[in-house]
C-alpha positions, 0 to 999 in steps of 0.5 A: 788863610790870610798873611799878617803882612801884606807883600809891599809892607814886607818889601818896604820893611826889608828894603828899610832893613837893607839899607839901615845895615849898609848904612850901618856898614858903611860907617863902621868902614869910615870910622875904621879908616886911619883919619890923623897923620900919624895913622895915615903915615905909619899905613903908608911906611907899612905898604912900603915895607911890602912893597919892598920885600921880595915876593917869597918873603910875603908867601906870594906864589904864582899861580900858572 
């Protein structure tokens, strides 16, 4: 029995898939990002406040 699709047009339409999602991914992860400086300070005055506290008070445990 023949195949409907030969095996380059296969690899061709996956690779086309492949890159189309990452690329799709990809902007989704730019548009996601905080752009205005307001955004951009209110993630910085978050990661300071981390940054600050002390490890059992963020769940941090060792490991060893």
């Amino acid at each position: 029995m023949q195949t409907l699709i030969d095996p380059a047009t296969a690899d061709l339409i996956f690779t086309l898939a492949s890159f189309s999602g990452l690329l799709i991914m990809a902007t989704m992860t730019l548009a996601a990002l905080p752009w205005s400086d307001q955004e951009i300070e209110a993630t910085e005055a978050a990661a300071a406040n981390l940054l600050e506290l002390p490890a059992s008070a963020i769940g941090i445990r060792a490991t060893r």
